[in-house]
Backbone as JSON Lines, residues from 0, in Angstrom:
{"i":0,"aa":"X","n":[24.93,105.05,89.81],"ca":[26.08,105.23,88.95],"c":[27.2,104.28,89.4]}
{"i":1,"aa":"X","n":[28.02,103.51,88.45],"ca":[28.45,102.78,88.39],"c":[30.37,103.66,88.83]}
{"i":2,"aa":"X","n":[30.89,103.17,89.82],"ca":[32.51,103.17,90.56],"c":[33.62,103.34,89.11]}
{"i":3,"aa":"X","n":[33.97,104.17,89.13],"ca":[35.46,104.05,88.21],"c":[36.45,103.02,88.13]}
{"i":4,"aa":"X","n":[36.69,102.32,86.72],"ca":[36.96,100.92,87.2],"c":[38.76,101.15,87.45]}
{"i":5,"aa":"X","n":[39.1,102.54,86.63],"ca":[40.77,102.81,87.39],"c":[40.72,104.33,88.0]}
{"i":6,"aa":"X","n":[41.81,104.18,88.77],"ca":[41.96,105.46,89.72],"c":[43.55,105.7,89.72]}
{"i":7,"aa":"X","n":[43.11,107.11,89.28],"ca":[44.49,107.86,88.74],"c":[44.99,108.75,89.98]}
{"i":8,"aa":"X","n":[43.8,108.91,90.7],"ca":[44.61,110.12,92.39],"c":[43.24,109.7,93.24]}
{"i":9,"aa":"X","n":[43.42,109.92,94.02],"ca":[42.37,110.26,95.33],"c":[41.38,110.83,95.25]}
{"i":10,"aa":"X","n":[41.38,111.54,94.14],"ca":[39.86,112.4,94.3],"c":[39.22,111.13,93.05]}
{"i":11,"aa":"X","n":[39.61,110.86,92.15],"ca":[39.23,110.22,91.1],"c":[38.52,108.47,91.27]}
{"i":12,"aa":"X","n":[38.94,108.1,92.82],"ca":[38.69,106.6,93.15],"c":[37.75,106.94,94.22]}
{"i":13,"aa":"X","n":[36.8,106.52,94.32],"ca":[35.7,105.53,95.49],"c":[36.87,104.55,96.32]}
{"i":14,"aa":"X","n":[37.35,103.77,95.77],"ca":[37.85,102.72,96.69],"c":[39.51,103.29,97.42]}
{"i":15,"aa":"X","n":[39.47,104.03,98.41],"ca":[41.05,104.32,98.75],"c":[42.03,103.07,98.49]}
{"i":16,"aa":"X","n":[41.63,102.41,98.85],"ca":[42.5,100.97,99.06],"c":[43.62,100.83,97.56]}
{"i":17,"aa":"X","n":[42.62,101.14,96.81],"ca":[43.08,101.25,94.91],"c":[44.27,102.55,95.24]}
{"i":18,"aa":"X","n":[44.38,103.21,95.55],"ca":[45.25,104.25,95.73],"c":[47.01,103.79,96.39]}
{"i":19,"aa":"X","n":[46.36,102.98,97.56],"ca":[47.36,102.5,98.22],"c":[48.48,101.7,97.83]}
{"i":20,"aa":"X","n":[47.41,100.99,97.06],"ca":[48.04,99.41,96.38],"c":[48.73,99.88,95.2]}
{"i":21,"aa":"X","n":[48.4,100.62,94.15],"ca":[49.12,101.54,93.31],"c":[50.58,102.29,93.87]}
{"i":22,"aa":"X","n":[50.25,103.47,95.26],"ca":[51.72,103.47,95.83],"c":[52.87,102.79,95.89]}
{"i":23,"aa":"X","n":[52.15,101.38,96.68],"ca":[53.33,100.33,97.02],"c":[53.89,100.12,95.95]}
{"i":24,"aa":"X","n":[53.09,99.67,94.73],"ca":[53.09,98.89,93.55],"c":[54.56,100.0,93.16]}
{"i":25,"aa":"X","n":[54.17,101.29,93.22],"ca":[55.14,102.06,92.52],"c":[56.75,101.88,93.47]}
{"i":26,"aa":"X","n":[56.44,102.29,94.75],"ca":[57.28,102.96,95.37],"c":[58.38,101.61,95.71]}
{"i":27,"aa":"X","n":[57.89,100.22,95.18],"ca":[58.78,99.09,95.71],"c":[60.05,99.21,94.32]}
{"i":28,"aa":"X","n":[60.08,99.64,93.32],"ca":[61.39,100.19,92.42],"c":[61.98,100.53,93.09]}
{"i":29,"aa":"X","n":[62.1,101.5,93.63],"ca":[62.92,102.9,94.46],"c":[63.28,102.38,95.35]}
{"i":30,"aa":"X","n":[62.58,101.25,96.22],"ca":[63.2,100.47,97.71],"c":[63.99,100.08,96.99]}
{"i":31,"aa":"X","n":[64.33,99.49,96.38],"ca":[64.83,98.07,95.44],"c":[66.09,98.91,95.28]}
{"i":32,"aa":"X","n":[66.32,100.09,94.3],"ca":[67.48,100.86,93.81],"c":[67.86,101.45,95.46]}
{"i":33,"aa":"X","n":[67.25,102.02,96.08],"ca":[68.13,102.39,97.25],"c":[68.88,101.32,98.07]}
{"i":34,"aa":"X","n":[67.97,100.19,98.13],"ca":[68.96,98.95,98.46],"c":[70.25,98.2,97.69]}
{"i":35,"aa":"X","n":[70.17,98.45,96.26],"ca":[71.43,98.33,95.17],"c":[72.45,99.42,95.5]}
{"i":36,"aa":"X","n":[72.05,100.65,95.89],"ca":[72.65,101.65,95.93],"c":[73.75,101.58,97.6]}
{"i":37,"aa":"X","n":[73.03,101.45,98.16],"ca":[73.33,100.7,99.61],"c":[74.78,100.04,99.55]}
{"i":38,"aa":"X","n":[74.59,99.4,98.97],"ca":[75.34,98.06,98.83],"c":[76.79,98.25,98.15]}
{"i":39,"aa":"X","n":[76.31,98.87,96.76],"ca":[77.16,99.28,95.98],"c":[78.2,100.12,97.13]}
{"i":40,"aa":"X","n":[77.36,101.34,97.69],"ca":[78.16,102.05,98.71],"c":[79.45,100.9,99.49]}
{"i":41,"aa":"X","n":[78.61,100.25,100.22],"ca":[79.12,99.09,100.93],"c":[80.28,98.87,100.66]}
{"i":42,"aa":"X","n":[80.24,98.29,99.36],"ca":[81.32,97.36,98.27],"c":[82.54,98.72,98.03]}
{"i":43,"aa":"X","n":[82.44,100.07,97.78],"ca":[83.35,100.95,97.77],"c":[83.83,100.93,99.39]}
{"i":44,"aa":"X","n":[83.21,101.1,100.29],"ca":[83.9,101.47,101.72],"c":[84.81,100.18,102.05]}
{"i":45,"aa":"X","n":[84.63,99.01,101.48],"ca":[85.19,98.01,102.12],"c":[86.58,97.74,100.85]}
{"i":46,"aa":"X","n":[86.54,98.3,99.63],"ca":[87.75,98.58,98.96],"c":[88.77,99.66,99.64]}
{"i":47,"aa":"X","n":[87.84,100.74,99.98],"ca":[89.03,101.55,100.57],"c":[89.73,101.26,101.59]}
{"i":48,"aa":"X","n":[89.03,100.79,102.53],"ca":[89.81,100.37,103.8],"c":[90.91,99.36,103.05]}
{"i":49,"aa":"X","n":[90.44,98.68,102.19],"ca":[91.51,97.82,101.62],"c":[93.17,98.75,101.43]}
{"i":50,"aa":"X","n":[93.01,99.92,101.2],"ca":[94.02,101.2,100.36],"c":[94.44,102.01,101.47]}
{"i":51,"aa":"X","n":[94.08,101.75,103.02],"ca":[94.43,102.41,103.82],"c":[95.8,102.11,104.55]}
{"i":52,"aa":"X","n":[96.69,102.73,104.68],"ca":[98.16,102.55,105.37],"c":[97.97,101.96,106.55]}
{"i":53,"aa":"X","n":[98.61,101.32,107.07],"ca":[98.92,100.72,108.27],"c":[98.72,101.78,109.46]}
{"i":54,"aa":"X","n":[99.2,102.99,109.78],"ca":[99.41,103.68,110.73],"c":[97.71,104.05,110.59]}
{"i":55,"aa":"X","n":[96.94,104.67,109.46],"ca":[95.74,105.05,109.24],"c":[94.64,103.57,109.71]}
{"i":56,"aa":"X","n":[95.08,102.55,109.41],"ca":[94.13,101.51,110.12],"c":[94.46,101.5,111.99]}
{"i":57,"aa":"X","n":[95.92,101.97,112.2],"ca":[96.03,101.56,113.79],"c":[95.21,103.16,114.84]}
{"i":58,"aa":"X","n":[95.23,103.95,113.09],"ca":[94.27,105.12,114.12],"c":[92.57,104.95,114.75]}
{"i":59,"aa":"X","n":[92.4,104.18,113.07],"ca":[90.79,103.79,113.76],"c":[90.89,102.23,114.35]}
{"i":60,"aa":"X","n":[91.66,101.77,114.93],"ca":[91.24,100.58,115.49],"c":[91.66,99.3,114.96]}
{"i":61,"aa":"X","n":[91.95,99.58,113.44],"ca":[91.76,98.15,113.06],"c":[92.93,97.84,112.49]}
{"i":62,"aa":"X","n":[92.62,96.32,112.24],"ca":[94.32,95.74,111.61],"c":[94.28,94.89,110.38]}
{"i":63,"aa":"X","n":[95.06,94.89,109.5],"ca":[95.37,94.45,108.16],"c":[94.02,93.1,108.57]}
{"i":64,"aa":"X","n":[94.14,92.18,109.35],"ca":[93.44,91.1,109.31],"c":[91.95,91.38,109.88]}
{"i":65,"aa":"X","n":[91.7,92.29,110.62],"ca":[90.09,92.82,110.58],"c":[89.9,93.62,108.8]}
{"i":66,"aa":"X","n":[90.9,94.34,108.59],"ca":[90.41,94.57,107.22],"c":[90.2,93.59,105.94]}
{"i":67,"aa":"X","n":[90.81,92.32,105.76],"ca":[91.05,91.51,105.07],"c":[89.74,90.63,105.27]}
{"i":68,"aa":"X","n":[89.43,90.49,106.42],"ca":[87.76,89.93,106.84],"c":[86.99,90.51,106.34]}
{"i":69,"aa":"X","n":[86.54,91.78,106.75],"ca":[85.58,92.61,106.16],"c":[85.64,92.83,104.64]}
{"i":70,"aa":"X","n":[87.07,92.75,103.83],"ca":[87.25,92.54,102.46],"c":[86.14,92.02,101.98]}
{"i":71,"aa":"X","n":[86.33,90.45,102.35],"ca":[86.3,88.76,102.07],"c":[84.84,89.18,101.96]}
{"i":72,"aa":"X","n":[84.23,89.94,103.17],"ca":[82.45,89.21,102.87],"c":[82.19,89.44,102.02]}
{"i":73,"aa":"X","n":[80.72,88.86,101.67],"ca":[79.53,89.13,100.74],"c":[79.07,90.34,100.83]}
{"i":74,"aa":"X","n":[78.49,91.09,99.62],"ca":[77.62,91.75,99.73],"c":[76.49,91.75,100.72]}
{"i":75,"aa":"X","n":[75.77,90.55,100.72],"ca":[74.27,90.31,101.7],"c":[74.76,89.92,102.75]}
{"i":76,"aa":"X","n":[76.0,90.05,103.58],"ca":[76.44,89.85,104.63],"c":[76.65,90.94,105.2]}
{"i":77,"aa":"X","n":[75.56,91.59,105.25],"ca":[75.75,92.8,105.97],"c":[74.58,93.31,107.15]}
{"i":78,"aa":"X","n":[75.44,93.85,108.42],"ca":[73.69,94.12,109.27],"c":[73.52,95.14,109.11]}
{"i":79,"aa":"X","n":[72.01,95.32,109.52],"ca":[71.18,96.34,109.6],"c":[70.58,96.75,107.86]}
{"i":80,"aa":"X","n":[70.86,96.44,106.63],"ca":[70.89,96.08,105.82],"c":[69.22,96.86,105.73]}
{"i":81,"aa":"X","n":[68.71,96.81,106.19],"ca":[66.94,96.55,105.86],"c":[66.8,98.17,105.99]}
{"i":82,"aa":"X","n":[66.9,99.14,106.05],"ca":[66.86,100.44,106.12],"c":[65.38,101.48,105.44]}
């Protein structure tokens, strides 16, 4: 008897491998939007600090010109990024 030429779940395929490759195939959307999503986040945290008072930047550390840097970057200028 001749192998199922598509596989819809695990019980339905002979070849696991077909299963796998289907996962990725699916699950690389969802990387993709959690990494847009990421980012987007990003792009709001680095507006607010923009909106933060002077005394509220000297509480956490930082100063009009560390905030004005971190403004300025890019989106893809960011570490750890790969999550």
């Amino acid at each position: 008897m001749r192998a199922p030429d598509t596989c819809y779940d695990a019980s339905s395929c002979t070849a696991p491998g077909r299963v796998e490759s289907a996962q990725r195939f699916f699950s690389s959307p969802w990387q993709w939007l959690r990494r847009l999503s990421y980012l987007m986040q990003l792009r709001r945290e680095r507006n607010q600090l923009l909106e933060l008072s002077d005394h509220q930047l000297r509480d956490i550390g930082l100063t009009r010109r560390d905030v004005a840097r971190e403004a300025r970057r890019h989106l893809w200028d960011v570490s750890g990024w790969r999550r």
